[in-house]
Every structure is written in C-alpha cells, then in structure tokens.
C-alpha positions in Angstrom: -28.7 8.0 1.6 -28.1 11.8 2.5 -24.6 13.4 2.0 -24.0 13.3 5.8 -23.4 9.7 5.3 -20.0 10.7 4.2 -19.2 11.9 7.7 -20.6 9.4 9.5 -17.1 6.5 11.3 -16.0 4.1 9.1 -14.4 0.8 10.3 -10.8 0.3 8.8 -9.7 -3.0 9.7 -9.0 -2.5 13.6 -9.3 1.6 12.8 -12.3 3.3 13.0 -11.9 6.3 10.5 -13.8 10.0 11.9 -15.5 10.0 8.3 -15.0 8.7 4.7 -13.1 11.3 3.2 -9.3 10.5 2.5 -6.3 13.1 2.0 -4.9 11.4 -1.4 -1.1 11.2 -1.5 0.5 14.8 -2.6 4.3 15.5 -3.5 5.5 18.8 -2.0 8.8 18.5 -2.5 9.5 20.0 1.0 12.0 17.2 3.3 15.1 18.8 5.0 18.3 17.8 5.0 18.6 13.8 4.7 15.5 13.6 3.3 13.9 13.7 6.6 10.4 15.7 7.5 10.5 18.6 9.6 8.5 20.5 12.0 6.4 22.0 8.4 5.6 18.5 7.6 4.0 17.7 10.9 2.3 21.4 11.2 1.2 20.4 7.6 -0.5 17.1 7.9 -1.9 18.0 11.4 -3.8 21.5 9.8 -5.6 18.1 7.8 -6.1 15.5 10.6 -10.1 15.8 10.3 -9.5 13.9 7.0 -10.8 10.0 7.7 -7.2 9.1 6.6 -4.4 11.0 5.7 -1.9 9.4 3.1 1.4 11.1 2.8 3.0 12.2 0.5 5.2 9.4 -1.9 8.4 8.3 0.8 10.8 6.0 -0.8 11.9 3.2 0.5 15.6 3.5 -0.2 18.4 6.0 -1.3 17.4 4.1 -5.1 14.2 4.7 -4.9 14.7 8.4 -5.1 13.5 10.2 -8.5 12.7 13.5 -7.4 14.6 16.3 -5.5 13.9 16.9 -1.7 11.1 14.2 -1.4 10.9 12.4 2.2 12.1 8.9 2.7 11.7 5.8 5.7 15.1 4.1 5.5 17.2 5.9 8.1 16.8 6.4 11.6 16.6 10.4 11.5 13.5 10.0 8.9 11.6 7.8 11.5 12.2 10.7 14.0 11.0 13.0 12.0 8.1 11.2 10.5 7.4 10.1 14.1 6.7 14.1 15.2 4.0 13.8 12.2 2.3 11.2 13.2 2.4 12.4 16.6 0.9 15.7 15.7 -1.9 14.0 13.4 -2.5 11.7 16.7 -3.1 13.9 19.0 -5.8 15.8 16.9 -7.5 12.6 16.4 -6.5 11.8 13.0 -5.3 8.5 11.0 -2.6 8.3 8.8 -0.5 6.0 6.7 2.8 6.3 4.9 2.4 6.0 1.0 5.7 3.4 0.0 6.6 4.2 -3.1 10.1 3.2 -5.7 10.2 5.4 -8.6 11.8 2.7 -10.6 12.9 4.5 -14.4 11.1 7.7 -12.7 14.6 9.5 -11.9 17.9 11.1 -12.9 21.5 10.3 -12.0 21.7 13.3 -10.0 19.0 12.3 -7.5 21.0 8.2 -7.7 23.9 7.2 -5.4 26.9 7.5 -7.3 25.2 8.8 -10.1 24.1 5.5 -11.4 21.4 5.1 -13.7 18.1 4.5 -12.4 16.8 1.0 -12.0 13.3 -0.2 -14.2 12.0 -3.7 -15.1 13.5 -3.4 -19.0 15.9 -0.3 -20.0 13.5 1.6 -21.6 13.2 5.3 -21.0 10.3 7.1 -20.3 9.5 9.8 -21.9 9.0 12.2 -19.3 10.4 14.9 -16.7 11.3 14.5 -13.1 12.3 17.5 -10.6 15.6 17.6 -10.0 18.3 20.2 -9.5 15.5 22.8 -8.8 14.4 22.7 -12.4 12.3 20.3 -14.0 14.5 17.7 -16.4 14.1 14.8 -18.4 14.3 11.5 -17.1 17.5 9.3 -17.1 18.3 6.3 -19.2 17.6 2.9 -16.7 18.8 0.1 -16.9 17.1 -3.1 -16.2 17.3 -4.8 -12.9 19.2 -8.4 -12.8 17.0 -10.9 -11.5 18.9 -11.5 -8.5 18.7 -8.0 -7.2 14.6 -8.3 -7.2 14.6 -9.7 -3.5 16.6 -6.7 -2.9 13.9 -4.6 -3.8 11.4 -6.5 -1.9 13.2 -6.4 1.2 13.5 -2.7 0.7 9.5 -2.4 1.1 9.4 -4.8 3.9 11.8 -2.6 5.8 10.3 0.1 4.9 7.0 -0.9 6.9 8.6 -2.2 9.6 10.6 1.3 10.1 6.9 3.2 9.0 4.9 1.7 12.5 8.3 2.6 14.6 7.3 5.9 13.2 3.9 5.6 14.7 2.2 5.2 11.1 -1.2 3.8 11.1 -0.3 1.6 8.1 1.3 1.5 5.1 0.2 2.0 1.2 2.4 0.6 -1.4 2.6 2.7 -4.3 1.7 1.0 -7.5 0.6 3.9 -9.5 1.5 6.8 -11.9 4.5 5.3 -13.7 6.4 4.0 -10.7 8.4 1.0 -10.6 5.7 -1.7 -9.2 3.6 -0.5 -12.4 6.7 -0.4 -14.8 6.3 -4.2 -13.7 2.6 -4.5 -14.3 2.5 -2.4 -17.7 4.1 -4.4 -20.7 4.7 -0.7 -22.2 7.6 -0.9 -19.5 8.0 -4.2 -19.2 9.6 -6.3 -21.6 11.2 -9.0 -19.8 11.4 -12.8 -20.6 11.9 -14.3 -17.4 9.3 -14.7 -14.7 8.6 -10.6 -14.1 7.5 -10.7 -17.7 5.5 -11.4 -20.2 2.1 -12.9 -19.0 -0.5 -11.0 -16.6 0.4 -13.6 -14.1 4.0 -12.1 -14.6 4.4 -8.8 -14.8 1.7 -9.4 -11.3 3.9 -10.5 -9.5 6.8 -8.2 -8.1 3.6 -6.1 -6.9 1.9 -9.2 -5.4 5.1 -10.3 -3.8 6.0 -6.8 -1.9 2.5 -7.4 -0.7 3.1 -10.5 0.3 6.1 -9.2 2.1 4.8 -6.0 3.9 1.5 -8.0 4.9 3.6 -10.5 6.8 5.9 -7.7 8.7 2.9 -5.6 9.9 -0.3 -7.3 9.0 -2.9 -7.1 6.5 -4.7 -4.2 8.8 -2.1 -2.1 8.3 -1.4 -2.6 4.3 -3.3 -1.0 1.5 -2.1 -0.7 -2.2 -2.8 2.2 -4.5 -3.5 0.9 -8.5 -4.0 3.4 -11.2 -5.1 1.1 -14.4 -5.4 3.2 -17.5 -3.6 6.3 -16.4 -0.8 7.3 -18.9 0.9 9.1 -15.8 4.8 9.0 -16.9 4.5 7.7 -20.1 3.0 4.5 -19.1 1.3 2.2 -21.1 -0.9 -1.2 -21.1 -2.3 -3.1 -23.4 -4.0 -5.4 -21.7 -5.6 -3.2 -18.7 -8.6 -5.0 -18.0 -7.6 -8.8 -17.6 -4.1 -7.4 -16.0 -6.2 -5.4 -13.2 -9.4 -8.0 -12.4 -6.4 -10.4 -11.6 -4.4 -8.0 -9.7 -7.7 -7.0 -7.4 -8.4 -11.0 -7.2 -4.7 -11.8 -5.5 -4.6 -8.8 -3.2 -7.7 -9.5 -2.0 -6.6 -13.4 -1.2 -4.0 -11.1 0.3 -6.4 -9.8 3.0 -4.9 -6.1 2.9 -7.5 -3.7 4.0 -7.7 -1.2 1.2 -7.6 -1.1 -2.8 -6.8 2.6 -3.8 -7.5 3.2 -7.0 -7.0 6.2 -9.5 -10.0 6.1 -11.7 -9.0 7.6 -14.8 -5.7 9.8 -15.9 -4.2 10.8 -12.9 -5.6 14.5 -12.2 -7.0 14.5 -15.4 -10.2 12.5 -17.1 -12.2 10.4 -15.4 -13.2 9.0 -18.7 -9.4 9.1 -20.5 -9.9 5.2 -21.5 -12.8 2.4 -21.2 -12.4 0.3 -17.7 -14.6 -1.5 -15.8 -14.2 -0.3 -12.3 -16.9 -2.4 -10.6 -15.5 -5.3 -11.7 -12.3 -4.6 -9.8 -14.8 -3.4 -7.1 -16.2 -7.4 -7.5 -13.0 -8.7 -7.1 -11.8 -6.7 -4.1 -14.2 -7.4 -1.0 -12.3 -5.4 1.6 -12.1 -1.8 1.7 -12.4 0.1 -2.1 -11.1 4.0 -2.0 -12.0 5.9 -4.9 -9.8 8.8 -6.5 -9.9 11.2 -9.3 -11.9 14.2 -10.0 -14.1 13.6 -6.7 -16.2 16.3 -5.7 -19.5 16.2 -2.8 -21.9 15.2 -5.2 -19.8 12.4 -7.0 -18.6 10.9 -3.8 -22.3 11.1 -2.4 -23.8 9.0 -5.5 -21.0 6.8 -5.5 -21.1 6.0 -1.8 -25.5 5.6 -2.0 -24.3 3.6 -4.5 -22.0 0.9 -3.4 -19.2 1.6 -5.9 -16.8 2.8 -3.6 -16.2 3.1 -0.1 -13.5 5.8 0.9 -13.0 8.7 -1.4 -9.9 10.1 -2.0 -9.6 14.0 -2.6 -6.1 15.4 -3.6 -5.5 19.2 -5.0 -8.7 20.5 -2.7 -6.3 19.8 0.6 -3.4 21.8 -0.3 -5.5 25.1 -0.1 -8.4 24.0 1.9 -6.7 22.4 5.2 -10.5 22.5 6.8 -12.1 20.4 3.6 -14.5 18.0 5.2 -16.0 21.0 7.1 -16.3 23.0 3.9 -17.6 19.7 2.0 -19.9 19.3 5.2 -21.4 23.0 5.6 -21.5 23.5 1.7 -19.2 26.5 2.2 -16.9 27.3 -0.8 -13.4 26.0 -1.7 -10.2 28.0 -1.8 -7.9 27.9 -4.6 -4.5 26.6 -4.9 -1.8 28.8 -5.6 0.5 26.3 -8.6 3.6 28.5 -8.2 4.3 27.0 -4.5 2.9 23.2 -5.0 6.4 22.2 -5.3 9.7 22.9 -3.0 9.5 26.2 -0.5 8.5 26.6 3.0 5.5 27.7 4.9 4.2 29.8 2.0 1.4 27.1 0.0 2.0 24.8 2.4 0.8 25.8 5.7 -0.7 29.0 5.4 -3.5 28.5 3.9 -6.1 29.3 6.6 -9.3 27.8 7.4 -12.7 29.1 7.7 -12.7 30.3 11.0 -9.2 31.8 10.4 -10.8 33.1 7.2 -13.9 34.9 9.3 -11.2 36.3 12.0 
C-alpha cells in the first residue's frame, strides 16, 4: 500500500468518511455564555471539515458533568442551537462529525458544580491533579462517591445526551471513557473501590461503561455510537492494575454491542506511545468493527499501521489546532505549522481560527 491510501473513502457504518484521517477530540475552553458554542466554534470546526471525521471537543452531558471552566455542553436547548450552526457549517463543506460525550466524574471543583457540591466519582478518592477553573489552573476537589441509586441517573444523562446530539445534526456520538474521566474512574480499580456491583471484578467495574453503551446504542443506533478507551494512560492520576484482562473484555462486550468505532489512545495521552506494556492488537482482535488509532501519529506511522491492518482510522490531535488544512499538508508532504501553547486554552479568534492554511499562507 502507498500513503495515498490514507485518503482514499472510508465506509463508516451508513457514512462514508472523505479519507481516514480523524480530528481527535481537543478542549479549547472557548463556549459562551450557558455553555453554549458560538459562531467561533462553527468557523472553527468548519476551517477542519476535510478531516474524515471531526470529533469535538469533550461536551458534557449535564450541569454535573462539568469539571472545567467554559467547556460546551448538550443538555439545554440553546446548546443544541448552537452546536446545530456547527454541524451545519461542517455539513455544508462536506465534512462528518460527531459529538465526544464526556462526565468528568472526580475531574472537577465546586466552583465549576451546581451549588457548589462536591464532584461526583465511583469511590471518594481524590485525584491528584489540576482542573481549569476560575481562569487559573487549580487542584481538583474532594468527591464523593455516587449512591447506587443515582447510577441510572447518570446513564440517563448520556442517553439524553445523544438523543439531543442528532437534534443538533451530529453525525454520531462518542462516549468518553478516557483520560481520567468518570466512565474510566469506573473501569480503573485505582479509582474504583467499590463493593457493590460497579466494583471490584473486571466484569464490574465494566459495566457502568458497557451499560451507557447499552443506553445510547438503543436511542440512536449502533451507526451512530463510538467509544473512546485509553488503557494504560496515567492521564489524571489514573491508575490500573489489571489493564490487559480489564480492556480484551471491554473490546469483547462493545463489540457484542455493534457500535461502529473503538477509539483508542495508545499510550500516555499526548505523551509515550510506549509509557507501559499493552497489547493493542489483541483489543484490535476483539473489536471487529471500526479500530481508530491515536497518539503520537504522524504520515509514516499511520501509513505502516494502515498497510498493516492494525488500525483503521487515525486520530491526529495537536497538528489541527495550527494546521486547519492537515490532510492536504499530510497529502502534498508540505510542512506543519506550529501551535502557539499560550492560546490552546480560553480566548477568542487568536489560536483558534486564525491559523491560515496553505493557500492563505502563499497569498
């Protein structure tokens, strides 16, 4: 196989995806007031439309789910208007895009929590770690742990959450069970030290992740869910000691599931590739549908993994914020521009949607 194979369609369930190169999920700390995405946001994604798929940026599901300041969310009707002018914009350049559903779980501080309540995690342990909050970065809040009978809660939460994501015009939905968030606080026993059925056994601490799934799948079909894994990153101070037999079965019951995509963070999350021992092809065994690969991608990596077999979709994150024209760049071997880090997070236009392309570049 040739690099051009990497920008030849790809079939996505019922989608057919321009190419095989994925816009990974990126926080940028830009919603408006109520949490909703503006005009920026939808100038933003479109600049990126010739991406396969776009992913968005983490949206929570609920006012709860919150952990960090100005992020978007899906649970009111103004935010489905204004995720509906992105998906609009991203549309009508030809683009696909789904809505990354994400619960930050311990990941939070009781400024950024209704009533200043403490954040919600599977057992009341805090992570030692900081969120962005009160334009400053901070440390994390004390949780506490979640009753049993508020779990459905949760659940219904994402299921909402998907339903209101297609009235937005979204593509799909990916659940967000990476990085430290509150579907891997279940997964990880370094979170999760709960005795009743959340915790415990691999089978256990499976399934609040399995069951949101389970939920979303129903309310807008397996075509239109993918879930995002990341199984040996320490992203927010999370830990597993079991990562191996927790993940093969994880990658076994989603694919009973039927969703169309496994995203998975291969390594520490912008970091190592190689940060701990895992077997990623057996996950790739387990999974038959869809297998998008992320971390530390460049051309040649992508190419060789693609030629072969070890992933299908490639997920690239940091070379999208500066380079809204990547796939041309990665397809004419002309060179990358560089991120500036003091505007990743919070702002306006500047580091966000002013970063020009080539031919804006050769003007």
């Amino acid at each position: 196989m040739t690099n051009q194979t990497l920008f030849q369609p790809y079939d996505l369930g019922t989608i057919t995806l321009a190419n095989h190169i994925v816009m990974a999920p990126l926080t940028r700390n830009r919603a408006g007031a109520g949490l909703v995405p503006g005009e920026l946001a939808a100038t933003y994604y479109a600049q990126r439309a010739t991406a396969g798929l776009l992913i968005t940026e983490a949206t929570q599901i609920s006012a709860q789910a919150q952990g960090y300041q100005d992020t978007p969310g899906i649970y009111t009707q103004a935010q489905i208007e204004g995720w509906r002018k992105v998906t609009d914009e991203v549309h009508s350049r030809g683009g696909r895009i789904f809505v990354q559903l994400w619960h930050v779980g311990r990941i939070s501080h009781v400024d950024l929590q209704p009533g200043g309540a403490a954040p919600v995690a599977p057992s009341a342990i805090r992570a030692e770690t900081k969120t962005f909050v009160n334009n400053g970065f901070a440390d994390v809040s004390e949780p506490r742990a979640l009753e049993l009978q508020e779990i459905p809660g949760i659940i219904d939460d994402f299921r909402k959450a998907s339903a209101n994501a297609i009235a937005a015009g979204f593509d799909g939905v990916e659940i967000h069970g990476a990085n430290g968030y509150l579907l891997e606080q279940f997964l990880k026993d370094g979170a999760n030290q709960r005795t009743d059925e959340y915790g415990g056994s691999v089978e256990n601490r499976a399934r609040l992740l399995l069951e949101v799934t389970a939920a979303v799948k129903e309310e807008i079909g397996a075509d239109r869910t993918g879930v995002r894994i990341s199984p040996v990153s320490p992203a927010n101070a999370i830990a597993c000691s079991d990562p191996q037999p927790q993940y093969d079965y994880l990658a076994e019951q989603l694919d009973a599931l039927g969703i169309v995509y496994l995203h998975v963070v291969e390594g520490a999350t912008g970091g190592p590739r190689d940060v701990s021992p895992f077997d990623y092809d057996s996950l790739r065994r387990r999974f038959k549908n869809t297998y998008i690969g992320n971390n530390g991608y460049d051309l040649e990596l992508a190419s060789a993994q693609l030629a072969q077999g070890k992933a299908d979709l490639f997920a690239f994150g940091r070379p999208f914020i500066s380079n809204p024209d990547l796939v041309e760049r990665l397809k004419t071997g002309a060179s990358l521009a560089s991120l500036n880090p003091e505007t990743l997070y919070g702002g306006g236009a500047a580091g966000y949607t002013d970063y020009p392309s080539l031919t804006e570049t050769s003007k």
